[in-house]
N, C-alpha and C positions, 0 to 999 in steps of 0.2 A: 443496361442502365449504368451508368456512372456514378462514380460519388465526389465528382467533380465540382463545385460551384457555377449554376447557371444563373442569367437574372431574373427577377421575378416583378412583374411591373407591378402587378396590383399592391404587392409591397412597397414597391417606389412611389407610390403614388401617394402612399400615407401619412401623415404626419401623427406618431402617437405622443399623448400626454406625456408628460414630465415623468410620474409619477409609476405609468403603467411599463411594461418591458417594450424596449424597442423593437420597431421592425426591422428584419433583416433584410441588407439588398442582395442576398444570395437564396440559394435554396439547397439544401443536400440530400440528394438522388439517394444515397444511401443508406440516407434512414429510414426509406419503401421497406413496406416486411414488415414490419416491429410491432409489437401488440403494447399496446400502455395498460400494462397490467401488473405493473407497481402503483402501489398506494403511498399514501402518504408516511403510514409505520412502515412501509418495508423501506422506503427511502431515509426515515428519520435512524431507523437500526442499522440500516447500512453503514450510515456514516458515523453511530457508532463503534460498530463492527471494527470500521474500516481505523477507528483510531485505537484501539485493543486488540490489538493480535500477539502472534509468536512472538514476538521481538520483546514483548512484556511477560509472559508468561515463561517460556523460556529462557531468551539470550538474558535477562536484568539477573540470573544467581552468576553467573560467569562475571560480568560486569561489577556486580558490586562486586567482588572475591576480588578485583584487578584494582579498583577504584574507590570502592570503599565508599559510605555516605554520601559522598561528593557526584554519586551518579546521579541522585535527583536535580542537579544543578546542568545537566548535559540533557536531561531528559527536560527541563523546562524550557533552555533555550532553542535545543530543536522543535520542541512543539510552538514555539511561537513561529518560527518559518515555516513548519509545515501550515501552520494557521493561513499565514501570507499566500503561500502558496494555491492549497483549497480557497482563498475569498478573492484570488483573482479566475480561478478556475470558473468560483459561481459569477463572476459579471460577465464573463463569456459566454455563461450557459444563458442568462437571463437575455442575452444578448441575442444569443441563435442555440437554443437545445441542438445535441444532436449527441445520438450513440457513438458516432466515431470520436468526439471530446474532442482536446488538445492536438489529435490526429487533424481534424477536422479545422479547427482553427487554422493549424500552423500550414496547412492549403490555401487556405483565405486570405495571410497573412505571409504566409512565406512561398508560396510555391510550392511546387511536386516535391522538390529536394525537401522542403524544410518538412514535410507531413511525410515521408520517406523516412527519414531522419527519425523524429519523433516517433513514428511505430513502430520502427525494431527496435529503438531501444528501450520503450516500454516491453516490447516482446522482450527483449533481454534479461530487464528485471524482471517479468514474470515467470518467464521457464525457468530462473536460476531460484526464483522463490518456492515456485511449486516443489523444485529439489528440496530447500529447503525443508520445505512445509508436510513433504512426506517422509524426511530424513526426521522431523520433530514427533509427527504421529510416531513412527516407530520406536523410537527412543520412547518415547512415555508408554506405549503399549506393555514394554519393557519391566514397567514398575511391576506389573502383577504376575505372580510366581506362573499363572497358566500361559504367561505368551514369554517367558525367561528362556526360555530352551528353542524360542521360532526363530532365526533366521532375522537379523534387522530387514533385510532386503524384502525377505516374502509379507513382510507387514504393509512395509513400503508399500510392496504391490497390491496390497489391497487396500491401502487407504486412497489411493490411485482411483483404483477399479470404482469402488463405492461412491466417492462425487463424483466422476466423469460421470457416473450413468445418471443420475439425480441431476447433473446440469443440461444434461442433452434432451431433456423432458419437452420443457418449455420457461420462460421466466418467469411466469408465477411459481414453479417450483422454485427455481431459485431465491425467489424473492422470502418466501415463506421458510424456506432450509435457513437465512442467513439471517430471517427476523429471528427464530425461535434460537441461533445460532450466539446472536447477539445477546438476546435475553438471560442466555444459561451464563454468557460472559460477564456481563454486568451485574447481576445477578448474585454470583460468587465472588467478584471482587468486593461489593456492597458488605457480603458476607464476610468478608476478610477482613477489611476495615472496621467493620462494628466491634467483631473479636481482637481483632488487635489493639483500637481503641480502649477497649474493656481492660485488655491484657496487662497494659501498659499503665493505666489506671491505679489499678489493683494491685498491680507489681507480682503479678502470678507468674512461678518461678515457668519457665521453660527449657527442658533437659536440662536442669541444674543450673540453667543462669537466669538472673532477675532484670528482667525489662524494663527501659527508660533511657534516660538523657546518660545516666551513665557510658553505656555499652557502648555508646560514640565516645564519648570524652575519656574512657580509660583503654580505648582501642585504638589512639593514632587518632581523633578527634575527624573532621567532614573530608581530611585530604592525609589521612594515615601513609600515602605513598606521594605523597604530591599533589602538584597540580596537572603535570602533565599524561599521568595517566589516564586523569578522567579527560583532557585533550584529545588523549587519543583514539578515546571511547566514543567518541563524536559521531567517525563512521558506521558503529552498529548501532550505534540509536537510531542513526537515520533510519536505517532499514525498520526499529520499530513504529514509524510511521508513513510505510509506504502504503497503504492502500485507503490515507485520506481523499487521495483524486477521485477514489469510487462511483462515489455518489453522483461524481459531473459524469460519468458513464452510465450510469441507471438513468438520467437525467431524460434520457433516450427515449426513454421506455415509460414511462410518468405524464398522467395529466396535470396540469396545470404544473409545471415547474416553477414558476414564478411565487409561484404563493409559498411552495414546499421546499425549495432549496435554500433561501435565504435562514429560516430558520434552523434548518438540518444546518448548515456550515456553522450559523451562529455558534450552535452548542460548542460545536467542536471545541473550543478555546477551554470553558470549562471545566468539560471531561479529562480535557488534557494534564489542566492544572490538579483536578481530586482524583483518576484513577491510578496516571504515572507516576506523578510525583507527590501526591498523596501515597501510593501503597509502595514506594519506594523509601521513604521517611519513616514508614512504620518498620519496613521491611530492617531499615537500620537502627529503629530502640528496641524490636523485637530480640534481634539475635544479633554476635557481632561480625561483624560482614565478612570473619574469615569461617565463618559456619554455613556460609553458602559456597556453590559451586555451578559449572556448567555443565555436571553432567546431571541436574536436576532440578528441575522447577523449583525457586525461589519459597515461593508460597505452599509446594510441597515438601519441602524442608521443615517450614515453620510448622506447620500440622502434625508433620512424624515426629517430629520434635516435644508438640505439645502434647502426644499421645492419645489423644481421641481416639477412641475405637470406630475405624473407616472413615475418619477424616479426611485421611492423605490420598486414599483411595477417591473419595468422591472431589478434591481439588486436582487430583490426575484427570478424571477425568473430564474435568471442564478445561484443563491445557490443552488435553488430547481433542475438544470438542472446538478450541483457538483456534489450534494448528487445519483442521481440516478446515472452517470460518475461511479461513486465508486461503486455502486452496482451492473451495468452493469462488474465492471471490475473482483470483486470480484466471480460473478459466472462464468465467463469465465474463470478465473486462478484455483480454484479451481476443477472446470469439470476434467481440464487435468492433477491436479497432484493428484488428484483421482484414475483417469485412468490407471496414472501410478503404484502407489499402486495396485490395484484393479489386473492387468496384472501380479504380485509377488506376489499375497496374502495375504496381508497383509491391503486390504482394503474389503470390501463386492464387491461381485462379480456383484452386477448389477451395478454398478457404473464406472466398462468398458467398457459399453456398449457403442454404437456409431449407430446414426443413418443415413439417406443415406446421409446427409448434411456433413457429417466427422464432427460432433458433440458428445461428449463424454455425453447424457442427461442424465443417471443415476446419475452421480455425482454434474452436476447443481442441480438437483431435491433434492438430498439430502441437499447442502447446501440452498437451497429453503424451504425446510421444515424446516430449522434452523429460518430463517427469519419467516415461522409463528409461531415461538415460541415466537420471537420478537413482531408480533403481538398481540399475546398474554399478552405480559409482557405490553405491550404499552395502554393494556386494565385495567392492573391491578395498574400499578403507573405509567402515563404517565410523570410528573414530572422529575423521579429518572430515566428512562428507557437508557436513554440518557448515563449519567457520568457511572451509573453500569456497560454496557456494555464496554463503552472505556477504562476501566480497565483492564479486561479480554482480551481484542482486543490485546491493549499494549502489553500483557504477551505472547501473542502468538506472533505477531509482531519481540519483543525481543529473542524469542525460536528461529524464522526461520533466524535472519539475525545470531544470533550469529551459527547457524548450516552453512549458507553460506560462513562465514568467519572462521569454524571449516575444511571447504572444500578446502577453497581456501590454508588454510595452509599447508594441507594434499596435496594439489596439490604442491606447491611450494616444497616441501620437497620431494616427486617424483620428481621435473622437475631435484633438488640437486642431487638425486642419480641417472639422466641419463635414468629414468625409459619413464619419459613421455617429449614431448617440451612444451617449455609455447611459446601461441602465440607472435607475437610483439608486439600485444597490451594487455598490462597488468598491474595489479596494482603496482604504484609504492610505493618504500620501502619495498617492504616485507623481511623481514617477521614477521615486526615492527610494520605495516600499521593492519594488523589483528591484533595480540595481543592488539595494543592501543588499538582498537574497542571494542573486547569482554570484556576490562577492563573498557570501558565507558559503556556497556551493563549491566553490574554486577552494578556497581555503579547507574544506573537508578533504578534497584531495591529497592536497597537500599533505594533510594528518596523515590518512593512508599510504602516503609515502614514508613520512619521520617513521610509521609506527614500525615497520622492517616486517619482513618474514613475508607471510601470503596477501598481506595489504600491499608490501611495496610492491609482491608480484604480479597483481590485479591492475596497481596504475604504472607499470612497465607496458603490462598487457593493453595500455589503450591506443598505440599506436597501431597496432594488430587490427584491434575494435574499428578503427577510424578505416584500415583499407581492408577490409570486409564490407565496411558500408558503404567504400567509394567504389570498390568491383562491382559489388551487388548492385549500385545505381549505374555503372555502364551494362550487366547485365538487362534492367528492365527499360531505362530509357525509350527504348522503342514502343514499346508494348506500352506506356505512358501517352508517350506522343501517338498513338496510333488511336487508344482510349480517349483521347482528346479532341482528336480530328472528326473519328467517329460523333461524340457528344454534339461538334459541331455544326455537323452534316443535320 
């Protein structure tokens, strides 16, 4: 079986309401297998999840320490393109669900190359994040005197070990690990916010400095170093919202999507504006932003600071519970648009595999083997292991969203020539809304060039990126066209 697009007459043959989701004139072979045993909360937590991870939790003390107040102003405006991004994702999904997502489109829409394309370099960003994301678990395991003397590496490997086996289950495990995952996220930021609202209130001193409008304005005020540092901050923010697409990949695995995505995306916008750049604002009348640092959670700062007995202790461990959220989610998204590669030939063929769970493990396993490379590296400069990868992550990050918003305009431009319907819910302005994005995509590059050092070396590295992925496509070509021929027979 294929995960090629075939037609489907009794689809053609329909004409649906305005109002309801349109019918597709395709069908994806590759979404065979799948158990729809995501609910409605595991999809609505997802997508929370999926906009609160690492990139808040950890990279935002680094960040502010460079940039100063001004980073909730880089954190707003990337979340509005990430917004763009997730609300053309959902009129695609509303369009034709499918676990392969964006993969799956950009087949529809682009051809083998362009769905080729679009899955490694989501594979990109996620094996370079799960680096990430086990380089962060160990790092925060760190904080507590009983894992001070382990090894960052051997942590690594066990925050590895522990979701890989938990995602290889089935999806209602997953789905249930990254609700309650969500829950403990949001949760504790809620709780952060109340406290710090309070704090800041009251004017209760913290480590000997007193909270408010001050601590900005007699610290170098929202841009203490400029403008252009918080510019160049641009690129790790992004990464702290790579894993809003998510939810169009569970999208899979879910009844009725039509009902439940729309409002899952909705929120998104938000969350965006109260968790990031709400707890980023507090984050700078709390303390003054050279009281932060990157070698420790922002919000675990402020707690040790404010001396609560096991405060700081139980906000580790809700960073430590982020970081694995992201790496649980990371191997779940990648399995399935693996799958779907893998199902067209165009990825290695164990990596379609599916066990009796309707679990895609060949392609976990792979990006699992990415993550002990992580390990590896995490043994080798545990220091650098961190910022190296979120570089690489970024590039990928940037590859997929601008491939999803290469889709969505290819879609729109269809719906113009009467080819296809766009549902009712859909991205508004187009077909303005994508081009802004891919021109603010282009432009983050850019940044990561001015910024020098491992940034500039990341976007040197993209010509490398680019004939990797053009041998790799003389590699499978055949076995493409062969899975095609086949399909047609």
């Amino acid at each position: 079986m294929s995960d090629r697009m075939s037609p489907a007459a009794d689809t053609l043959s329909a004409t649906p309401p305005a109002s309801a989701t349109p019918a597709s004139p395709h069908v994806d072979a590759g979404d065979a297998g799948y158990r729809k045993d995501l609910k409605s909360r595991h999809i609505n937590m997802i997508a929370i999840g999926g906009a609160i991870g690492t990139g808040l939790f950890l990279g935002a003390g680094g960040r502010m320490a460079n940039a100063g107040p001004s980073l909730f102003i880089a954190y707003a405006v990337c979340g509005v393109f990430a917004f763009f991004v997730v609300r053309a994702l959902g009129e695609l999904v509303l369009y034709r669900p499918s676990s392969g997502a964006f993969v799956s489109y950009a087949r529809e829409f682009m051809g083998e190359k362009g769905a080729y394309t679009a899955g490694w370099l989501y594979f990109l960003n996620w094996s370079t994040t799960a680096i990430a994301d086990i380089t962060a678990a160990a790092t925060y395991a760190h904080f507590w005197a009983m894992f001070s003397d382990v090894p960052q590496w051997i942590l690594a490997l066990v925050a590895l070990a522990v979701v890989l086996a938990a995602n290889l289950i089935s999806v209602k495990y997953f789905g249930e690990m990254e609700f309650w995952f969500a829950i403990v996220k949001v949760g504790a930021l809620v709780a952060f916010m109340l406290i710090g609202i309070f704090l800041v209130v009251t004017q209760h001193e913290i480590g000997g400095h007193t909270p408010g409008l001050a601590t900005i304005t007699d610290n170098g005020g929202i841009f203490p170093s400029g403008v252009m540092p918080m510019l160049l901050l641009v690129q790790g923010v992004v990464f702290a919202y790579a894993s809003v697409e998510l939810c169009g990949v569970a999208a899979g695995e879910t009844e009725h999507p039509d009902k439940i995505m729309p409002k899952a995306i909705n929120s998104i916008m938000w969350r965006v504006g109260l968790f990031y750049v709400g707890s980023v604002v507090l984050l700078a009348l709390l303390l003054p932003y050279t009281a932060y640092s990157g070698d420790q959670s922002p919000f675990v700062t402020v707690f040790e600071k404010l001396g609560i007995p096991g405060g700081a202790g139980v906000m580790n461990l809700v960073v430590l519970t982020a970081a694995l959220s992201s790496l649980n989610s990371g191997l779940y998204s990648t399995g399935r648009i693996l799958r779907s590669m893998s199902l067209s030939g165009s990825a290695p063929k164990f990596t379609g595999v599916m066990n009796k769970g309707g679990v895609p493990y060949g392609g976990i396993l792979l990006t699992a083997g990415f993550g002990v490379l992580g390990v590896v590296l995490n043994f080798v400069m545990p220091g650098d292991a961190f910022e190296l990868v979120l570089n690489f992550a970024s590039v990928g990050i940037l590859g997929t969203w601008a491939m999803i918003m290469v889709c969505s305009l290819l879609f729109h431009r269809r719906s113009r020539e009467g080819r296809v319907t766009r549902p009712s819910y859909h991205l508004p302005w187009a077909p303005y809304t994508q081009i802004v994005t891919l021109g603010f995509l282009a432009s983050v590059l850019v940044l990561m060039w001015m910024d020098g050092g491992i940034g500039r070396t990341t976007v040197a590295c993209l010509p490398l990126i680019a004939a990797l992925l053009v041998g790799g496509w003389f590699l499978v070509r055949k076995r493409v066209r062969s899975t095609a021929v086949t399909l047609e027979d």
